[in-house]
N, CA, C and O atoms as a DFTB+ gen file, in Angstrom:
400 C
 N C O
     1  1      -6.479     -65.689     299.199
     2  2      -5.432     -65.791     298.193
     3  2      -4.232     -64.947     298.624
     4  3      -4.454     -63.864     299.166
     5  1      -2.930     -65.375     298.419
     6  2      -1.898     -64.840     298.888
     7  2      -1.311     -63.557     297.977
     8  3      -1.226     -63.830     296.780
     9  1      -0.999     -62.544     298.258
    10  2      -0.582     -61.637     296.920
    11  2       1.053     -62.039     297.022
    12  3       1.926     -62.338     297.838
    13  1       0.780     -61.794     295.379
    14  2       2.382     -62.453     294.588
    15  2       2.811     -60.920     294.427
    16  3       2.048     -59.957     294.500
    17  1       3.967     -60.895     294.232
    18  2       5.005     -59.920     294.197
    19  2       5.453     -60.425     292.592
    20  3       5.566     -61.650     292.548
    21  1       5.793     -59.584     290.971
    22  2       6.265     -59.319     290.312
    23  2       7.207     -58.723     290.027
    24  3       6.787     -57.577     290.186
    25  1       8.084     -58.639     289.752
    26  2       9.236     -57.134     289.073
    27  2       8.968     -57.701     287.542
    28  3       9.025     -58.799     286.988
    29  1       8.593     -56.120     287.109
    30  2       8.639     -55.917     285.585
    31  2       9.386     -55.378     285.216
    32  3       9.368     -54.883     284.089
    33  1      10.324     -55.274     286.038
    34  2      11.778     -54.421     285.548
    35  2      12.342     -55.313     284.595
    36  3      12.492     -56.529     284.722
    37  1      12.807     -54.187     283.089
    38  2      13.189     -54.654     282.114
    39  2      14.537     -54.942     281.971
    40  3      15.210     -54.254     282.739
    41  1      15.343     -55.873     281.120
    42  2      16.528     -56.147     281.794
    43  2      17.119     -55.098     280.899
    44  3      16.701     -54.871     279.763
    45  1      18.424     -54.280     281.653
    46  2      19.305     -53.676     280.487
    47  2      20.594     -53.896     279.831
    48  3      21.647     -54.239     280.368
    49  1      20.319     -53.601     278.329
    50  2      21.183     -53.963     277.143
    51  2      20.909     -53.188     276.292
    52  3      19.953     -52.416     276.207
    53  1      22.076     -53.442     275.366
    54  2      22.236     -52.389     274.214
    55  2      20.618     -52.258     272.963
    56  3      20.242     -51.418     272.145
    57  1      20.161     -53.418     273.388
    58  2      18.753     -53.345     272.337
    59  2      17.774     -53.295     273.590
    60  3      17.177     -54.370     273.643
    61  1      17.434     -52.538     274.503
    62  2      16.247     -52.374     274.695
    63  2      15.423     -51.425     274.023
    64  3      15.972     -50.607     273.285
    65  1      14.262     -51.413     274.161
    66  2      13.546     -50.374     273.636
    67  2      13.692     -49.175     274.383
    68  3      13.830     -49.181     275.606
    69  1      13.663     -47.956     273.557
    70  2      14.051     -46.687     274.161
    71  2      13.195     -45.663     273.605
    72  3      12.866     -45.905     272.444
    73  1      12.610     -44.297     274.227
    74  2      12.131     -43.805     273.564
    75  2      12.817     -42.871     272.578
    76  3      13.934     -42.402     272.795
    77  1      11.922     -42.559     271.213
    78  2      12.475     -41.888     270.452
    79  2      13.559     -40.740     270.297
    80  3      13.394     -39.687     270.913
    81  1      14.519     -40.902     269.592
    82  2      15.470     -40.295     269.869
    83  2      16.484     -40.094     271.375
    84  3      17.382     -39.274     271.564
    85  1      16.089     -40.891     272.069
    86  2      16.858     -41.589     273.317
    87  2      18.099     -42.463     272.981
    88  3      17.954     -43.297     272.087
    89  1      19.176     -42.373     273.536
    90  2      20.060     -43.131     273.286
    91  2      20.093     -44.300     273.799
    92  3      19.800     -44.218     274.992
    93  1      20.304     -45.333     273.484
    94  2      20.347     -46.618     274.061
    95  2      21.383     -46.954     274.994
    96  3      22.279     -46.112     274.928
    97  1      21.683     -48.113     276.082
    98  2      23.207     -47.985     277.137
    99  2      23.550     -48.705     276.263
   100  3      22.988     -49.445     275.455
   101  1      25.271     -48.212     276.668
   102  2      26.324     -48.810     276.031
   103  2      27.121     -49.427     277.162
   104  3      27.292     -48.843     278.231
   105  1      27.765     -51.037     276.793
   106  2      28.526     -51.510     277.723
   107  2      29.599     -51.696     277.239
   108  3      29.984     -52.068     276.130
   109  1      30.129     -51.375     278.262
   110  2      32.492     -51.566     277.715
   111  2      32.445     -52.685     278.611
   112  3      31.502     -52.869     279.381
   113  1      33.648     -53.587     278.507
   114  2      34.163     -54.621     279.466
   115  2      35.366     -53.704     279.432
   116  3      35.820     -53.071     278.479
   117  1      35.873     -53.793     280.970
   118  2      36.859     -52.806     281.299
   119  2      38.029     -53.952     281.595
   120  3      39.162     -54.047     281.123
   121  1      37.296     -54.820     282.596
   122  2      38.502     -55.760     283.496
   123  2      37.918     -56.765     283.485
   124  3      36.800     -56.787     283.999
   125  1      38.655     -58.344     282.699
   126  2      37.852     -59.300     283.233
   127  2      38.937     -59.993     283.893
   128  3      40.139     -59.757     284.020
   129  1      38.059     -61.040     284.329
   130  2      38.501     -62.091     285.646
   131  2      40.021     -62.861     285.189
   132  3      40.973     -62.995     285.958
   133  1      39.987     -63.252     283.964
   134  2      41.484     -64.104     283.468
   135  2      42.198     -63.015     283.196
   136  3      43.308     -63.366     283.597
   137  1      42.350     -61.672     282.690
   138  2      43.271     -60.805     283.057
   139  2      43.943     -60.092     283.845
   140  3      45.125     -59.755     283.783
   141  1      42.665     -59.729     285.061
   142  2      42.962     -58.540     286.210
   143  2      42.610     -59.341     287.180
   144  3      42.997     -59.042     288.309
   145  1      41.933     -60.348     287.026
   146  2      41.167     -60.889     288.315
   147  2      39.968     -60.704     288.840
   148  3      39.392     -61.196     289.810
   149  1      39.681     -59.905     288.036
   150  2      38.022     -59.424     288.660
   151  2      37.730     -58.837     286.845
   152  3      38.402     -58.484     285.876
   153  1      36.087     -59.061     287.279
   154  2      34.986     -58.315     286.046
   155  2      34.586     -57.494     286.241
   156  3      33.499     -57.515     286.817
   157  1      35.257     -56.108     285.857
   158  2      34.095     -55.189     285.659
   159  2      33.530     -54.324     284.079
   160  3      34.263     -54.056     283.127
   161  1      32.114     -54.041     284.185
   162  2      31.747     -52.855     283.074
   163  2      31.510     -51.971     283.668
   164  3      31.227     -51.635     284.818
   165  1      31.764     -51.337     282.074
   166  2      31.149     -49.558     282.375
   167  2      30.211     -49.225     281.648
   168  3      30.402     -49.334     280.437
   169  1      28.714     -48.644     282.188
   170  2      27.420     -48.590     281.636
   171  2      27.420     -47.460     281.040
   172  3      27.911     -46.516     281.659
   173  1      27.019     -47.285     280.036
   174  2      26.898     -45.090     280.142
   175  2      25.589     -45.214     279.392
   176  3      25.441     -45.769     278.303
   177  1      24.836     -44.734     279.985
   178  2      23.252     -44.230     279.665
   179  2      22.859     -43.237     280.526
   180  3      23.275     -42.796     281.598
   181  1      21.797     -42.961     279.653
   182  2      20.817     -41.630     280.144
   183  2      19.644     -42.182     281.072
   184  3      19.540     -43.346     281.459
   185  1      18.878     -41.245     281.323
   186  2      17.973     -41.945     282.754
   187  2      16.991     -42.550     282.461
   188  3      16.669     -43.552     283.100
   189  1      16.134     -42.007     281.226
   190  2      15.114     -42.149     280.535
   191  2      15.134     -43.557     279.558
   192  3      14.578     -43.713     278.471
   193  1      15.922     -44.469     280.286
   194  2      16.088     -46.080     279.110
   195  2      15.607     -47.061     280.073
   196  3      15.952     -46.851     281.236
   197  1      14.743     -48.290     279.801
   198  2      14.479     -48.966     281.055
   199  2      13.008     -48.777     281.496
   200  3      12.020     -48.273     280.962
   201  1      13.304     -49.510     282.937
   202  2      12.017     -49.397     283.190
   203  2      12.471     -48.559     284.295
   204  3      13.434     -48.749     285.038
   205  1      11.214     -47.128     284.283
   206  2      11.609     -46.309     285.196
   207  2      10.380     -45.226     285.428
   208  3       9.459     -45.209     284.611
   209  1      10.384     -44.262     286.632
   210  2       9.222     -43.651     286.803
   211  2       9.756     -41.900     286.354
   212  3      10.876     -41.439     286.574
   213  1       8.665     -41.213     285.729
   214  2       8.954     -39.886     285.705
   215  2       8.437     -39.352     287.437
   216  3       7.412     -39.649     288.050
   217  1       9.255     -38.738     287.731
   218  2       8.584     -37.887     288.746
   219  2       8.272     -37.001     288.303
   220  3       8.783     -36.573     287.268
   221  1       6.851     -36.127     289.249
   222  2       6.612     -34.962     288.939
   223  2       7.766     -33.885     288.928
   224  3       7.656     -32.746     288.476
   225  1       8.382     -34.189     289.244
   226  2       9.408     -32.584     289.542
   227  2      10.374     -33.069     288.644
   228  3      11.561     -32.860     288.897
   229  1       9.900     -33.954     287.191
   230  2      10.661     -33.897     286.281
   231  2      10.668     -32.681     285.089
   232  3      11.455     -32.052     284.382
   233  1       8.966     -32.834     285.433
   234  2       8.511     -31.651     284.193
   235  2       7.915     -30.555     285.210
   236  3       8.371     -29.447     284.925
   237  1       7.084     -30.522     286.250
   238  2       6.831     -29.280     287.002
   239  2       7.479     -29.056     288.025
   240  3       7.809     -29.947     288.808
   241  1       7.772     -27.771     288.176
   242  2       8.433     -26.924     289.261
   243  2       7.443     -27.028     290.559
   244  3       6.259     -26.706     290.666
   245  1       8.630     -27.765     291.794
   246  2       8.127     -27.260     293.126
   247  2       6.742     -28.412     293.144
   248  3       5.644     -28.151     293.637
   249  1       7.061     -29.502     292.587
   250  2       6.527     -30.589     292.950
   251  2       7.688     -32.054     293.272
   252  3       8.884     -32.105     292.988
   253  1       6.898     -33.048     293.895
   254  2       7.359     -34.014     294.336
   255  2       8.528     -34.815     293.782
   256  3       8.193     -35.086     292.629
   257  1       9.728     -35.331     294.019
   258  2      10.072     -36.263     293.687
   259  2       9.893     -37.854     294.365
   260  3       9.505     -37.925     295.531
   261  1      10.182     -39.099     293.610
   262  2       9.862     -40.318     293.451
   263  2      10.404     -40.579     295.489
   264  3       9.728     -41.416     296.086
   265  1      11.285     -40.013     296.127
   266  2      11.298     -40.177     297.551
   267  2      10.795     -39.884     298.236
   268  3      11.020     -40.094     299.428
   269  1       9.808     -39.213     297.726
   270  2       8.375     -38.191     298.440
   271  2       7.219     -38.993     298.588
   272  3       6.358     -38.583     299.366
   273  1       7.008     -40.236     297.887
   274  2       6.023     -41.159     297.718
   275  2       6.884     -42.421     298.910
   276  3       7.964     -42.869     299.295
   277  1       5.290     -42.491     299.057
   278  2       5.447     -44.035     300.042
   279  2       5.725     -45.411     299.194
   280  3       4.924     -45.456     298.260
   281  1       6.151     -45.966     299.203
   282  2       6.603     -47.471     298.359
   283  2       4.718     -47.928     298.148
   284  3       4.407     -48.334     297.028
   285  1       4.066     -47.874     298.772
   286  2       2.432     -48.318     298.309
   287  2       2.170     -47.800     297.300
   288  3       1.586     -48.639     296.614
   289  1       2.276     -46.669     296.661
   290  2       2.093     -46.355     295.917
   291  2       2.723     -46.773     294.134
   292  3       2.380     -46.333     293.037
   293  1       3.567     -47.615     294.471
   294  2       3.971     -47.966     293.019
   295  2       3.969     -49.703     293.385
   296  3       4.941     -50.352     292.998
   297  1       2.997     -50.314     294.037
   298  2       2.456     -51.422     294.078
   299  2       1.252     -51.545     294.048
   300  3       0.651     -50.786     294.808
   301  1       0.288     -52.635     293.088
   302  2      -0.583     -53.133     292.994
   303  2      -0.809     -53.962     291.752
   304  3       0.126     -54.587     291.252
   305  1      -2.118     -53.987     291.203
   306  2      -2.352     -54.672     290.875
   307  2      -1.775     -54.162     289.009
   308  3      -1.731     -53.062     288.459
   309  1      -1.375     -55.750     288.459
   310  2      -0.519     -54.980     286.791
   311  2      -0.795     -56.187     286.232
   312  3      -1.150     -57.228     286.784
   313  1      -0.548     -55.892     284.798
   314  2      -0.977     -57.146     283.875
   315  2       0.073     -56.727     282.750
   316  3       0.218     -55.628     282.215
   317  1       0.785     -57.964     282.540
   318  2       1.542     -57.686     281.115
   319  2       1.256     -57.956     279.961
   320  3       1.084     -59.143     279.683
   321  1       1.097     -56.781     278.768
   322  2       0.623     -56.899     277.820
   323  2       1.622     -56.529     277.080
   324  3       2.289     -55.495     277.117
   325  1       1.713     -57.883     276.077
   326  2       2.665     -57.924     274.747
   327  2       2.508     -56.941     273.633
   328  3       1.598     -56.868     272.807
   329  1       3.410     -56.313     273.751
   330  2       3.432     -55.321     272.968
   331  2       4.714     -55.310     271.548
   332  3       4.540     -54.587     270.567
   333  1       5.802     -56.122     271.673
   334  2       6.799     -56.427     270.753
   335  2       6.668     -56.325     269.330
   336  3       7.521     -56.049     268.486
   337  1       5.545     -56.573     269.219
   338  2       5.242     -57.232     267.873
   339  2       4.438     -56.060     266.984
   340  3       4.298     -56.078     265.761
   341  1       4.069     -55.292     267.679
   342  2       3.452     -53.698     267.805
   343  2       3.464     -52.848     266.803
   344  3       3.665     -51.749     267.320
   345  1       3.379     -52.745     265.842
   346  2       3.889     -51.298     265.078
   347  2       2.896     -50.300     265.724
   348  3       3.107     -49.200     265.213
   349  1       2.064     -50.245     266.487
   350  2       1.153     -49.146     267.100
   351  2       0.393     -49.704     267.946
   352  3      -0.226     -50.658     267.474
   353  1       0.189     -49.468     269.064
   354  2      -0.615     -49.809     270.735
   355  2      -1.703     -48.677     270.737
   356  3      -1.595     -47.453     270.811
   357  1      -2.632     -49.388     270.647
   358  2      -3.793     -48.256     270.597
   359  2      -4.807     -48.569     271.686
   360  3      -4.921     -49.667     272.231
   361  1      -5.475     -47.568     271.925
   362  2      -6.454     -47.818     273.093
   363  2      -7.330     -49.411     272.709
   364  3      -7.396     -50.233     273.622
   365  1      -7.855     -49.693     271.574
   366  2      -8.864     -50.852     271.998
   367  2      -8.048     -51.862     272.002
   368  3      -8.444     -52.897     272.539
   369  1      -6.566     -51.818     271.346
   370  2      -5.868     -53.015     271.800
   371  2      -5.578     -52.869     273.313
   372  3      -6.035     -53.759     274.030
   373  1      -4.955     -51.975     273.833
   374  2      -4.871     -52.223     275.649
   375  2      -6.605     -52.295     276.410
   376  3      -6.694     -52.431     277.630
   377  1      -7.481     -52.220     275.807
   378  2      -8.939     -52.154     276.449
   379  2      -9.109     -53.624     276.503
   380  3      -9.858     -54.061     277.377
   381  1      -8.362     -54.682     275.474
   382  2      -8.736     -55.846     275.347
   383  2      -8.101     -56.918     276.537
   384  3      -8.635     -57.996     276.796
   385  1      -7.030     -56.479     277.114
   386  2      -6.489     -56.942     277.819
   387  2      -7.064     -56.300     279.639
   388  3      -6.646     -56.823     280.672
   389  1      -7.873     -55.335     279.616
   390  2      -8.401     -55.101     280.990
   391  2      -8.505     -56.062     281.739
   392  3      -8.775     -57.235     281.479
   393  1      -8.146     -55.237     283.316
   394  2      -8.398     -55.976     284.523
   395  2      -9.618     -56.574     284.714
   396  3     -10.191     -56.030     283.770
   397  1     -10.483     -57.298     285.223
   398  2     -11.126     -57.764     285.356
   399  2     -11.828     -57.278     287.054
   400  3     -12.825     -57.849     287.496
């Protein structure tokens, strides 16, 4: 069997989910194409919105950051479990969806 490649990267916008008390990104349209000739925005968010990894040397001192790891390491095997609809994700609901 051939291995498939995924991105679960979440797309970003002003309603993604964020954690609590996290600010959500905000987008400006600065320049578009029938005025200036070109499109651009301006994003302004914090780091913590998205899909993204904590490194250790976020919270402990004099450990690794995310360039310190080999790319193998944040590949394998993942399963997406719907969570939207959620008011609370609890262990036997993610137990139900296990790898096999």
């Amino acid at each position: 069997m051939q291995n498939k490649l995924i991105d679960l990267t979440h797309i970003l916008n002003e309603k993604i989910t964020a954690y609590p008390d996290t600010v959500a990104p905000k987008f400006e349209v600065l320049n578009t194409v029938a005025e200036h000739g070109f499109a651009e925005l301006q994003m302004t968010t914090v780091l913590h919105v998205g899909t993204h990894i904590d490194a250790p040397c976020h919270i402990l001192k004099n450990t690794k950051s995310l360039d310190q790891f080999l790319i193998d390491k944040f590949i394998g095997k993942a399963i997406v479990i719907p969570c939207q609809y959620k008011e609370e994700i609890n262990l036997k609901y993610l137990q139900s969806y296990r790898l096999a």
